[in-house]
C-alpha positions as CSV (number, residue, x, y, z in Angstrom):
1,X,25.8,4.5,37.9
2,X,23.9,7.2,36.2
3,X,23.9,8.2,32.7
4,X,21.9,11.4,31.2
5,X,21.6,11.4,27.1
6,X,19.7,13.8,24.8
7,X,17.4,12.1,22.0
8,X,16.1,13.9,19.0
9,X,12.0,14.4,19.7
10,X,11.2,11.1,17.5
11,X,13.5,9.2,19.2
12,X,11.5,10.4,22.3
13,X,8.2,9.5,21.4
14,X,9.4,6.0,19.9
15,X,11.1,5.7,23.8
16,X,7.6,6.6,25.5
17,X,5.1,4.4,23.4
18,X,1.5,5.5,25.1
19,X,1.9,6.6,28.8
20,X,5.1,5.7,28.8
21,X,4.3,1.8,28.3
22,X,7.8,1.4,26.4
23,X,9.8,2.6,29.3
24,X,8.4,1.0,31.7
25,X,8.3,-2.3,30.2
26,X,12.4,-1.8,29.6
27,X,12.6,-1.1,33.1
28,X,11.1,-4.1,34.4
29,X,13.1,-6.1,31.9
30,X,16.7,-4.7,32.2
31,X,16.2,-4.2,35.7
32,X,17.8,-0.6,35.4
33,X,15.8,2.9,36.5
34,X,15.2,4.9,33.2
35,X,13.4,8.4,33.4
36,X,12.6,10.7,30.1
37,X,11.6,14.5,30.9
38,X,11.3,15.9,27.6
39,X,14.3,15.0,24.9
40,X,16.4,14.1,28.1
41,X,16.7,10.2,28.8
42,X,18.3,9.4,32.8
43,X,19.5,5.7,33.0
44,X,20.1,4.8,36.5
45,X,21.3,1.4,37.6
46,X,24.5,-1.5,37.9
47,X,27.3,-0.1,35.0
48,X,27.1,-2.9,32.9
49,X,24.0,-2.6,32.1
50,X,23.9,0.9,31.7
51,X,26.7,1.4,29.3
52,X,24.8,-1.6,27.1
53,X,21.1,0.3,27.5
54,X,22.6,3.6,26.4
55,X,24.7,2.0,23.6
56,X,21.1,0.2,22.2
57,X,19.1,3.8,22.2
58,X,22.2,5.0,20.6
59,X,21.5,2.8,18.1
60,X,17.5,3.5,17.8
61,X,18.3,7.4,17.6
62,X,19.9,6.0,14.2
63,X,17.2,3.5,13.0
64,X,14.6,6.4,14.0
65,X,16.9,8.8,11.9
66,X,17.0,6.9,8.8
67,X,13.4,6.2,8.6
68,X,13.3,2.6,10.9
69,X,11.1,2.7,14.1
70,X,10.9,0.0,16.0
71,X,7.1,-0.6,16.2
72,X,5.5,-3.7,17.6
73,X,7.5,-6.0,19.6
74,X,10.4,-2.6,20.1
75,X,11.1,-3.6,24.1
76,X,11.6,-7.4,22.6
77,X,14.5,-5.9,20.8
78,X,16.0,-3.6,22.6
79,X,15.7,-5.4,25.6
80,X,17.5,-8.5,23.8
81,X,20.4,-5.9,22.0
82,X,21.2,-4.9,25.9
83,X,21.3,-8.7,27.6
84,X,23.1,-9.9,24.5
85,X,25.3,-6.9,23.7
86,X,24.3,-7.2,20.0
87,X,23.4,-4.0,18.0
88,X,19.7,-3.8,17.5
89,X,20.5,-3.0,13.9
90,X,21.8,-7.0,13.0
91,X,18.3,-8.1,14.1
92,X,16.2,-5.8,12.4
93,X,18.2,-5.3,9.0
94,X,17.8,-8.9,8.5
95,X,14.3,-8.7,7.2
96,X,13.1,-12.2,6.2
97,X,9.6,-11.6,4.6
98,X,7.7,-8.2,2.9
99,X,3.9,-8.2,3.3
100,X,1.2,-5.4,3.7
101,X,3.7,-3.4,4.2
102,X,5.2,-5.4,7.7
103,X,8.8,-6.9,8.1
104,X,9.9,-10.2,9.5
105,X,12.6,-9.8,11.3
106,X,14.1,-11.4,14.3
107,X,13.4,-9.4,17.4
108,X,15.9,-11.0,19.8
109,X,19.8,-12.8,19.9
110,X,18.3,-16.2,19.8
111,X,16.0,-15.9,16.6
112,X,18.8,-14.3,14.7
113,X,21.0,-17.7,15.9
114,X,18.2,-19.5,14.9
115,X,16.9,-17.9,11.0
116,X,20.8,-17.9,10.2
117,X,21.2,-22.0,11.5
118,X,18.2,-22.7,9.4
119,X,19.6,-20.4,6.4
120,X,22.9,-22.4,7.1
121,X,21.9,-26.1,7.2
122,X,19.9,-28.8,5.8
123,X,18.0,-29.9,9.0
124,X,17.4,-27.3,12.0
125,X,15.7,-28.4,15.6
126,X,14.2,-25.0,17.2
127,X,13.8,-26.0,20.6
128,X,12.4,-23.7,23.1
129,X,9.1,-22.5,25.0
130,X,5.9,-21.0,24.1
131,X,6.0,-17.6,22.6
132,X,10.0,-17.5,21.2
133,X,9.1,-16.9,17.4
134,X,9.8,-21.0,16.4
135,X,7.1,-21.7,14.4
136,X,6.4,-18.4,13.1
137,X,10.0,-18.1,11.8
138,X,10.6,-21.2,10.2
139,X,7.3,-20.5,8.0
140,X,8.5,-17.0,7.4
141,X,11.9,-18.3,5.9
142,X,9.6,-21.0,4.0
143,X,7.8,-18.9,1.9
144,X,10.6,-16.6,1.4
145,X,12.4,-19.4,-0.7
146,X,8.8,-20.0,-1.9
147,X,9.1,-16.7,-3.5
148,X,12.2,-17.0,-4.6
149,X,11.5,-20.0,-6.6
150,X,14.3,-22.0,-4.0
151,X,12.3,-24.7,-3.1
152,X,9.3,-25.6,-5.3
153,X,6.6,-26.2,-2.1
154,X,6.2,-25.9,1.1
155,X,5.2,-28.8,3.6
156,X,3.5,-28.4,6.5
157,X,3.4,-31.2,9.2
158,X,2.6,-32.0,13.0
159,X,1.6,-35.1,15.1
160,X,-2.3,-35.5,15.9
161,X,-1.9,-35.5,19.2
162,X,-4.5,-33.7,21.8
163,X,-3.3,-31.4,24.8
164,X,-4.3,-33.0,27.7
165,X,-7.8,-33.7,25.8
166,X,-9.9,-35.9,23.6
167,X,-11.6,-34.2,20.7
168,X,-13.4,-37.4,19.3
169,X,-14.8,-37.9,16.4
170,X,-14.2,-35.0,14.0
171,X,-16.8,-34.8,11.1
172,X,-16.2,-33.7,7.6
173,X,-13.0,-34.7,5.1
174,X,-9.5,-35.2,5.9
175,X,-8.6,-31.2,5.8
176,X,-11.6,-30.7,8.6
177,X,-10.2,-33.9,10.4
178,X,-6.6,-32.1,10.8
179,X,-7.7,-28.9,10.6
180,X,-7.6,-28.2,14.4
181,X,-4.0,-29.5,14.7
182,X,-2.6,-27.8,11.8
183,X,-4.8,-24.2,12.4
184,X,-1.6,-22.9,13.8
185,X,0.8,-23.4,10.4
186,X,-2.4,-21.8,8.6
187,X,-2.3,-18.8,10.9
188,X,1.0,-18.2,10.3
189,X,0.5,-18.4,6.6
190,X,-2.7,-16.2,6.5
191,X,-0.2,-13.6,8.6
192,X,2.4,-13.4,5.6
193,X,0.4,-13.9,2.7
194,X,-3.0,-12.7,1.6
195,X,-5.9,-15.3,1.7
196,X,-6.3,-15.4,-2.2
197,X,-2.5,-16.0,-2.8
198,X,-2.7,-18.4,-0.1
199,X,-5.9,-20.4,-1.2
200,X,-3.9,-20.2,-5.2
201,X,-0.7,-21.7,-3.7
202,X,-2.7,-24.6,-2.2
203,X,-4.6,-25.3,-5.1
204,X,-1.7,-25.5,-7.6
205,X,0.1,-28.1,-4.9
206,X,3.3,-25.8,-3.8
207,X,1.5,-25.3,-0.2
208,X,0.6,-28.7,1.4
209,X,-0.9,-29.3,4.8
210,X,-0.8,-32.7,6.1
211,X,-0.3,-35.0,9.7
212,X,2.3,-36.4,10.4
213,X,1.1,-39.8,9.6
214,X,0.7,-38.9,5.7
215,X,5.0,-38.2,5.7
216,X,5.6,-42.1,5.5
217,X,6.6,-43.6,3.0
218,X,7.2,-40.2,0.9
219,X,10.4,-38.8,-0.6
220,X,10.5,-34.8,-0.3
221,X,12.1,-33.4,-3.0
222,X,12.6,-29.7,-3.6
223,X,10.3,-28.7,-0.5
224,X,10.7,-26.5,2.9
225,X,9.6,-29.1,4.9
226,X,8.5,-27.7,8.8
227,X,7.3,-30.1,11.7
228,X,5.9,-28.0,14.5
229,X,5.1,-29.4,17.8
230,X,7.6,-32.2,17.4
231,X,8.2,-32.9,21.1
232,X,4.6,-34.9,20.7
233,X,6.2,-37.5,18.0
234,X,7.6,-41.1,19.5
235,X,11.0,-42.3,18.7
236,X,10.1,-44.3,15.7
237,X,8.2,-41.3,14.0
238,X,11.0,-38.9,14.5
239,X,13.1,-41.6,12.6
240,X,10.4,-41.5,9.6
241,X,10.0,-38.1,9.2
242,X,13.8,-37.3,9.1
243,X,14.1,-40.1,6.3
244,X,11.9,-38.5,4.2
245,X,14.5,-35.8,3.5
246,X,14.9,-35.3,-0.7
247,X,17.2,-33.5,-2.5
248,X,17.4,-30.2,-2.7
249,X,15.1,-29.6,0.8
250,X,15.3,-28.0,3.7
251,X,13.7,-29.4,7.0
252,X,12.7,-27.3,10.4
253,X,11.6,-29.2,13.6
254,X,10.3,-27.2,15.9
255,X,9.0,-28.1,19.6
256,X,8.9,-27.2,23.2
257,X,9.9,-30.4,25.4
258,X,8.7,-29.0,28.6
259,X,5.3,-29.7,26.8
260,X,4.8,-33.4,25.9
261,X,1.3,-34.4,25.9
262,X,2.4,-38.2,24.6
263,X,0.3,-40.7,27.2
264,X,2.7,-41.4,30.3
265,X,5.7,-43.2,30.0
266,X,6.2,-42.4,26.2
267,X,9.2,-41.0,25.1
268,X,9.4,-37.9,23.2
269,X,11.0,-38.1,19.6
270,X,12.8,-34.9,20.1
271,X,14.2,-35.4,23.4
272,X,16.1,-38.4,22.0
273,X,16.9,-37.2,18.6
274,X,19.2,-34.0,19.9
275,X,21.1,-37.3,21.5
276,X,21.4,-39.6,18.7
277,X,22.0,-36.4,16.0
278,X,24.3,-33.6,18.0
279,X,27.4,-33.1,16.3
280,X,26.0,-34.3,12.7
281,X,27.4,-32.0,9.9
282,X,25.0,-30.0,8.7
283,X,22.4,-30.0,11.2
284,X,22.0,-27.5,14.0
285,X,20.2,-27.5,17.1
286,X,19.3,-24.3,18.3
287,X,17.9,-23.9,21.7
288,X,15.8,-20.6,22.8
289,X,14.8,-19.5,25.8
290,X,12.4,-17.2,27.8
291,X,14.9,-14.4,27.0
292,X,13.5,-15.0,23.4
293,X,9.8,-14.9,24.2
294,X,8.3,-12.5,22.3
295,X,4.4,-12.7,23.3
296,X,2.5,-10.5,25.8
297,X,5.0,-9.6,28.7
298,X,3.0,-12.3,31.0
299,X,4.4,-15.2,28.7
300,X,7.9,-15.0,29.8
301,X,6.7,-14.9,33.3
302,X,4.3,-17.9,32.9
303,X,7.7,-19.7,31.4
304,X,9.5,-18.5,34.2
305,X,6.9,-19.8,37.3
306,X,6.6,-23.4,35.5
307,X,10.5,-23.6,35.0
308,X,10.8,-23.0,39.0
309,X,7.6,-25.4,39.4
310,X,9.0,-28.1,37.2
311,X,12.5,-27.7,39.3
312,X,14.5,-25.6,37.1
313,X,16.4,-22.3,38.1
């Protein structure tokens, strides 16, 4: 099938990204033939997938219109609206965190399940590969409510467990000892909130930083509780952390189980947990995929040749 549409001149440029990097990119993902000679866009491929590609520019000549390009991260989203047939429009509209003039928004189907399941419940698993916005979204929602005076802090937590190697003896106090393992919540932070803000909200106790190990024994009131990399905590801790759960808190648990770096023969906490907890009223597990990978192109590939390595499809 073959469809040709005109697009205003902004819509154009917003299509073409330098040398045509945006087109081509859709191309390869959509697996569709898409040509632009001037205002004039040709989609050439299987119908299906051209009536869903033309609907989704359809809908960009209208975000363009009213003042909403898609920026960074665009193919993500369009590419995501087409193989999901959801308008572009519900992802981006739902804009999650304001900063330096930058909008957090989901940029495929699968974030937008997942923000609205952690929105929706009391305790949300985000399970999926590298790269599919887990982490980074789950910290974005948390210092939303932050700033909205929901929740009263935000706690930060992961396992202290190496990838694949030893790092020894760390000098220095307990922040330097778990800075390495934690240096991916503070990214994620620093990305949403300038420094200053960031160093005043740890000061004055509503941002805390802290392993894993430090959760026992704790009740968590009135906190956004996050633990990232939770396919690296045993049974037992799983149990713990869970327990800690106070009124009026939320709790993420984010992982990828294809990525377990527990010695051999260990069981991951989060491969048993979606077991034991599956069906328990208010809490979701929401799984994401390569489709919701939205790092450099070459991630979603890299997922893609492990998943066939490791046996999968």
């Amino acid at each position: 099938m073959q469809r040709v549409m005109e697009v205003a001149d902004r819509v154009a440029v917003e299509l073409a990204g330098d040398y045509d990097r945006v087109l081509r990119e859709l191309e390869e993902r959509l697996h569709l033939s898409i040509a632009l000679r001037g205002n004039r866009v040709t989609l050439e491929g299987d119908d299906a997938r051209v009536e869903a590609a033309a609907a989704a520019i359809d809908e960009l000549s209208s975000l363009v219109h009213s003042g909403r390009p898609l920026g960074p991260g665009g193919v993500e989203v369009l590419a995501s609206a087409v193989e999901s047939d959801q308008p572009v429009g519900t992802m981006l509209d739902d804009v999650i965190l304001r900063n330096r003039q930058r909008l957090i928004t989901p940029r495929t189907a699968g974030q937008k399940r997942y923000v609205e399941a952690i929105r929706n419940n009391t305790i949300t698993f985000g399970i999926g590969p590298a790269g599919t916005g887990k982490t980074y979204l789950a910290v974005a929602l948390a210092t939303a409510a932050l700033t909205r005076r929901e929740v009263g802090r935000i706690i930060l937590t992961r396992p202290a467990v190496e990838a694949g190697e030893k790092l020894g003896f760390l000098p220095g106090d307990l922040a330097a000892k778990v800075d390495p393992y934690l240096r991916p919540l503070f990214d994620a932070l620093h990305d949403m909130l300038d420094a200053d803000r960031v160093e005043a909200l740890f000061e004055r106790g509503h941002i805390e930083v802290a392993p894993l190990a430090f959760m026992r024994g704790r009740t968590l009131n009135d906190s956004f509780i996050i633990l990232d990399e939770a396919q690296n905590t045993s049974p037992e801790q799983m149990r713990m952390f869970l327990t800690r759960l106070g009124f009026g808190s939320k709790m993420v648990v984010t992982g990828d189980i294809t990525q377990v770096d527990l010695p051999r023969g260990n069981q991951s906490g989060l491969i048993e947990v979606r077991d034991i907890l599956d069906g328990v009223d208010d809490i979701s597990f929401q799984m994401l995929d390569r489709r919701d990978v939205v790092r450099h192109r070459l991630v979603q590939s890299i997922v893609d040749a492990y998943a066939i390595a490791d046996g999968g499809p």
